[in-house]
N, CA and C atoms as an extended XYZ file, in Angstrom:
246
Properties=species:S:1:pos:R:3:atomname:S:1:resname:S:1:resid:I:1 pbc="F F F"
N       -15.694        8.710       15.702 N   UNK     1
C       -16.257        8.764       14.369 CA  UNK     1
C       -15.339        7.998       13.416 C   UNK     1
N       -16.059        7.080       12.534 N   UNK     2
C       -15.207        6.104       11.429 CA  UNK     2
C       -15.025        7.261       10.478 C   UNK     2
N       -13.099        6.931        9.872 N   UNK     3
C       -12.701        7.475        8.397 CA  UNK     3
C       -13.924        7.423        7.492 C   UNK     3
N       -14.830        7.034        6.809 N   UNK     4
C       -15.427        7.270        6.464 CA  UNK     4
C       -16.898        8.185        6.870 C   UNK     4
N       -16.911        8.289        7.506 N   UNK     5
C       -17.772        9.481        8.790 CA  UNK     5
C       -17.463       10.416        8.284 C   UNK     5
N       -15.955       10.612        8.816 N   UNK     6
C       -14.863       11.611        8.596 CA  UNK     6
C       -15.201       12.606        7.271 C   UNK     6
N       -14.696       12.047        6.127 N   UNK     7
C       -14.468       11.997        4.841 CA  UNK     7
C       -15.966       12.374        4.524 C   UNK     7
N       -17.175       12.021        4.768 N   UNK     8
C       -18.580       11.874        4.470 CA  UNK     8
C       -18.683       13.697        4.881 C   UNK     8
N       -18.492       14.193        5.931 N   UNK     9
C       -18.774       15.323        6.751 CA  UNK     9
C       -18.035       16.379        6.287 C   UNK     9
N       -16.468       16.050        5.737 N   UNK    10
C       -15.898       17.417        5.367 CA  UNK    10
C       -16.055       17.349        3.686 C   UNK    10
N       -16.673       16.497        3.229 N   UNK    11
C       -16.997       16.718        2.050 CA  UNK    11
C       -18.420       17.299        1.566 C   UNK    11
N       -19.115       17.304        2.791 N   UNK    12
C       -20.499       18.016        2.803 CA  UNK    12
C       -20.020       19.646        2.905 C   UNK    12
N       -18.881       19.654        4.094 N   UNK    13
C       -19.102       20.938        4.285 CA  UNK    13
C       -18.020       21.604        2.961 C   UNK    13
N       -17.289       21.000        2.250 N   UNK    14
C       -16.331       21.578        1.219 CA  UNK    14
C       -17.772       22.038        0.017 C   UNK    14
N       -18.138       20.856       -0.116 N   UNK    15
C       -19.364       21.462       -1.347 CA  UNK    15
C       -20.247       22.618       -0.765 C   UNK    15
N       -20.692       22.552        0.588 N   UNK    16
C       -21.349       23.604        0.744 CA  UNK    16
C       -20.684       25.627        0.665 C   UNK    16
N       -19.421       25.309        0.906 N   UNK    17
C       -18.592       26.119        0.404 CA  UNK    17
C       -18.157       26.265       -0.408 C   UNK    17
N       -17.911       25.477       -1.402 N   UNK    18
C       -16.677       25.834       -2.571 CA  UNK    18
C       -17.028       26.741       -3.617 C   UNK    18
N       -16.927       27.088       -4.421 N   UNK    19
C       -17.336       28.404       -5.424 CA  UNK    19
C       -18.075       26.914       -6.489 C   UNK    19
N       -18.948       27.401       -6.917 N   UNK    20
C       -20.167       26.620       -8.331 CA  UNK    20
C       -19.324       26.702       -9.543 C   UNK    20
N       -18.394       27.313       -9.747 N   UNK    21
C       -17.429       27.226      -11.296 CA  UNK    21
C       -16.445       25.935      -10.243 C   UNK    21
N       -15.347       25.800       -9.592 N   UNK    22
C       -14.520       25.196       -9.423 CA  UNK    22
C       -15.749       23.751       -8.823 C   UNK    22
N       -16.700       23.631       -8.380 N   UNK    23
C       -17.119       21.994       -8.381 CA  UNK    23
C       -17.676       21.896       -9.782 C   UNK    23
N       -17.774       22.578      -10.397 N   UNK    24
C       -18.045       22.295      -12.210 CA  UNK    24
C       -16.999       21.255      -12.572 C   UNK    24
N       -16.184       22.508      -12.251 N   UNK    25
C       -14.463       21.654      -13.068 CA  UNK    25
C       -14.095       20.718      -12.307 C   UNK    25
N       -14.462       19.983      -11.055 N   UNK    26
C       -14.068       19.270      -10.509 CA  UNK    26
C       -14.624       17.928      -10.843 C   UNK    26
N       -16.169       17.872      -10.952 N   UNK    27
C       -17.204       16.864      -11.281 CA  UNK    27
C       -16.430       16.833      -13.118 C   UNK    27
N       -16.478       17.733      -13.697 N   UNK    28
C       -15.855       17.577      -15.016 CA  UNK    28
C       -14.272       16.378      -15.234 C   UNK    28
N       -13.935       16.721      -14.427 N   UNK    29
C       -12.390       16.248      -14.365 CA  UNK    29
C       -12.496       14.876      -13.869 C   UNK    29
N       -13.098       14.682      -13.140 N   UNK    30
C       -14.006       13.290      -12.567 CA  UNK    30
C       -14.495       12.179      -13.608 C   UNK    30
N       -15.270       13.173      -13.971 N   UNK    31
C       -16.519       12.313      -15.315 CA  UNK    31
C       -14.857       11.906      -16.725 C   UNK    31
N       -14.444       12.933      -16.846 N   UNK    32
C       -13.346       12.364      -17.873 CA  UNK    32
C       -12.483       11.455      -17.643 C   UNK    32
N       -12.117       11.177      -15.759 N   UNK    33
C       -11.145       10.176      -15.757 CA  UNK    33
C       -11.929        8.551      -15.580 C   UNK    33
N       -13.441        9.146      -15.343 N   UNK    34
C       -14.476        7.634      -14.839 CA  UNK    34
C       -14.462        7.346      -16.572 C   UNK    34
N       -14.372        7.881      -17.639 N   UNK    35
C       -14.618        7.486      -19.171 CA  UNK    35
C       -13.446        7.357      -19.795 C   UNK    35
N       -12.129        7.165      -18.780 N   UNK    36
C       -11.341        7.202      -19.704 CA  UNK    36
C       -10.606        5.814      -19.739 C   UNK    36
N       -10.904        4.726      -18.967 N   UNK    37
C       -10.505        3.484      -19.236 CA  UNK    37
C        -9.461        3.341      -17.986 C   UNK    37
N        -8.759        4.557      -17.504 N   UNK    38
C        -7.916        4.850      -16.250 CA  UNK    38
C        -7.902        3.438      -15.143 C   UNK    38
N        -9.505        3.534      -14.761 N   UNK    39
C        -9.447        2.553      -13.545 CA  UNK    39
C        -9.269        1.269      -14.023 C   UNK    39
N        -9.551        0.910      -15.392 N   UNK    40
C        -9.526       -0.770      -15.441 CA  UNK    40
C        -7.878       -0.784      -15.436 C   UNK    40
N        -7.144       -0.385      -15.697 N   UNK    41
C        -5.833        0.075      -15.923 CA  UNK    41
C        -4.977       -0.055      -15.001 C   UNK    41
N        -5.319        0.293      -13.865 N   UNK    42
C        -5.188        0.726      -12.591 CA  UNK    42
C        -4.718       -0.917      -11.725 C   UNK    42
N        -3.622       -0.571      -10.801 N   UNK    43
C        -3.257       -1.503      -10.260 CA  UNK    43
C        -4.572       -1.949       -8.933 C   UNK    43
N        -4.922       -2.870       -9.067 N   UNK    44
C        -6.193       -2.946       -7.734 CA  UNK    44
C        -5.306       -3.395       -5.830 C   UNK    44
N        -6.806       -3.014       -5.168 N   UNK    45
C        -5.851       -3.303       -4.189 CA  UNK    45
C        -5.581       -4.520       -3.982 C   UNK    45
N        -4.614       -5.269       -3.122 N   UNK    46
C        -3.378       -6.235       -3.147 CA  UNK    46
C        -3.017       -6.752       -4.297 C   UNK    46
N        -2.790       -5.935       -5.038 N   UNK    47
C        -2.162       -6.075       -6.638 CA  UNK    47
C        -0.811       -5.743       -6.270 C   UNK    47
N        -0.107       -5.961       -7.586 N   UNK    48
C         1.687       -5.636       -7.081 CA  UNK    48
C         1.780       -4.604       -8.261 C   UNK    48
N         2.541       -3.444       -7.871 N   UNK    49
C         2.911       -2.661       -8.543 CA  UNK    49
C         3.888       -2.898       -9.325 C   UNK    49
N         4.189       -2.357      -11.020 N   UNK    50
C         5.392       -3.041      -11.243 CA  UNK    50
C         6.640       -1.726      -10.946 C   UNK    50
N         7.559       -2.431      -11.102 N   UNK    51
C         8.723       -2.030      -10.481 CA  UNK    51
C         9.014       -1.050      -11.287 C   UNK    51
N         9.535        0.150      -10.881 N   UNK    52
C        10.211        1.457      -11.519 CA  UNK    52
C        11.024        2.208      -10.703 C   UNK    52
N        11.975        2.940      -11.360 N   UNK    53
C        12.643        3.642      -10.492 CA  UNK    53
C        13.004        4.964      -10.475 C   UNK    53
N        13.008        6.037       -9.615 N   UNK    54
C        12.657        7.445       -9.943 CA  UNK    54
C        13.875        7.516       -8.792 C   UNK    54
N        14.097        9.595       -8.364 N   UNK    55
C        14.748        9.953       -8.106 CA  UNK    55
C        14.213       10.188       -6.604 C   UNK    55
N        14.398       10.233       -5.145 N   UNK    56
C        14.185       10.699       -4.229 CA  UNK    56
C        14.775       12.360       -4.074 C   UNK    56
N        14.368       12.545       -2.978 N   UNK    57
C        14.109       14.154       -3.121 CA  UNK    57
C        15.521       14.540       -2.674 C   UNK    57
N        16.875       13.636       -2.523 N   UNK    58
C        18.115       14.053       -2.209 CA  UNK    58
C        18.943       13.655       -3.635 C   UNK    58
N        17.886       13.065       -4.658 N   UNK    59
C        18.383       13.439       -6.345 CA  UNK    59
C        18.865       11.606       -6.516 C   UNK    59
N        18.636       11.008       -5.184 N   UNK    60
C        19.665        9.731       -5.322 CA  UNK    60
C        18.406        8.788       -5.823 C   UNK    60
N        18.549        7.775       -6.996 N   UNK    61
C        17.855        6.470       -7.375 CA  UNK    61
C        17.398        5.382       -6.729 C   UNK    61
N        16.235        5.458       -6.527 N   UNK    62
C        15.797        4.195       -5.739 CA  UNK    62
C        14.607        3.337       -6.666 C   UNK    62
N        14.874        1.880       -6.240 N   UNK    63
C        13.631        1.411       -7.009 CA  UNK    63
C        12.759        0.786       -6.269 C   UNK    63
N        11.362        0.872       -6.344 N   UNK    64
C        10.521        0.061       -5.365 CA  UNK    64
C        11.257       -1.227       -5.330 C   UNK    64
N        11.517       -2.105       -6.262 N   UNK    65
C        12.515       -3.574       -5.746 CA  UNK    65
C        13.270       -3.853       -4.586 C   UNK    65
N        13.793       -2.528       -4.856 N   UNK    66
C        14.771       -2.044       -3.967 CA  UNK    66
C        14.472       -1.585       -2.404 C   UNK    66
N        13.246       -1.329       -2.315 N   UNK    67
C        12.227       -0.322       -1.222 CA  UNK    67
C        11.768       -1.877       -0.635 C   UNK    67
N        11.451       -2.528       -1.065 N   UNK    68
C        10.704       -3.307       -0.824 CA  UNK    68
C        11.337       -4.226       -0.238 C   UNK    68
N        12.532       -4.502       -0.707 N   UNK    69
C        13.808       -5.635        0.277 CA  UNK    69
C        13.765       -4.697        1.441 C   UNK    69
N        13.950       -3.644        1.797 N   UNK    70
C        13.908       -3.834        2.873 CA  UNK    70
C        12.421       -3.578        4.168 C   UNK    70
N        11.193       -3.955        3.412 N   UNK    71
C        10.118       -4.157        3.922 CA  UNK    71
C         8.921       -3.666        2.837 C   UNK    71
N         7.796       -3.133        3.807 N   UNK    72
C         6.943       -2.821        3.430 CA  UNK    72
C         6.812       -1.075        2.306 C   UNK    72
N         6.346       -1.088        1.873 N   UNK    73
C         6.334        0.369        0.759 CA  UNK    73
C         4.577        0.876        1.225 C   UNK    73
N         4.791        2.635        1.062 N   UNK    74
C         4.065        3.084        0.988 CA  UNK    74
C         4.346        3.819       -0.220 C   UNK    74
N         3.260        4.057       -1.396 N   UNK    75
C         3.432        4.960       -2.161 CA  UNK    75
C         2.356        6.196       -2.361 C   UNK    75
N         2.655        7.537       -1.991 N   UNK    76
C         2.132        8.462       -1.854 CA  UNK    76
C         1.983        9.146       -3.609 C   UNK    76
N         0.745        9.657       -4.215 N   UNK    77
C         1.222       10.818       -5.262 CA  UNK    77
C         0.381       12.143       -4.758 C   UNK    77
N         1.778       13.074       -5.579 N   UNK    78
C         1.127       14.506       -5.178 CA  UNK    78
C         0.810       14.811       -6.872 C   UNK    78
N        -0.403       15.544       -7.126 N   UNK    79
C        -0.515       16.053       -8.128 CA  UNK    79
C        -0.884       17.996       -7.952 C   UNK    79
N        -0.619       17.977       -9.305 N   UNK    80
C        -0.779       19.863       -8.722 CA  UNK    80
C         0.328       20.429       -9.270 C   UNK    80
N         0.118       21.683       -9.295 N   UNK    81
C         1.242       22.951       -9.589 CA  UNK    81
C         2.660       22.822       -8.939 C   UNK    81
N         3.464       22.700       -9.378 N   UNK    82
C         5.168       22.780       -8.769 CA  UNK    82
C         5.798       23.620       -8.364 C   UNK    82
């Protein structure tokens, strides 16, 4: 079965489960980021990200510039409660 198969099937079965208040707020949260100018904004794919530099999770500074000399970068985000 293709990733998109995939993705197509457990998203049938998440809506068929999920509680009717939380896909409210979900389709809500959706519709505000599709109106909010976000995606034109948005780096596209094979676009270059610009360079910044944050803390890794052992507190030490790295910058994608930096990530990137020595190859390829993946960049993951987590959003959510801490």
């Amino acid at each position: 079965m293709k990733l998109q198969e995939q993705l197509d099937t457990y998203k049938k079965g998440f809506i068929a489960k999920a509680p009717r208040a939380a896909l409210e707020t979900m389709h809500r949260a959706t519709e505000l980021l599709a109106t909010s100018g976000l995606m034109e904004r948005a780096v596209k794919v094979g676009g270059h990200a610009p360079d910044f530099t944050l803390e890794d999770t052992a507190g030490r500074r790295v910058s994608l510039s930096g990530l990137l000399g020595a190859g390829p970068v993946v960049l993951a985000f987590y959003r959510g409660k801490w």
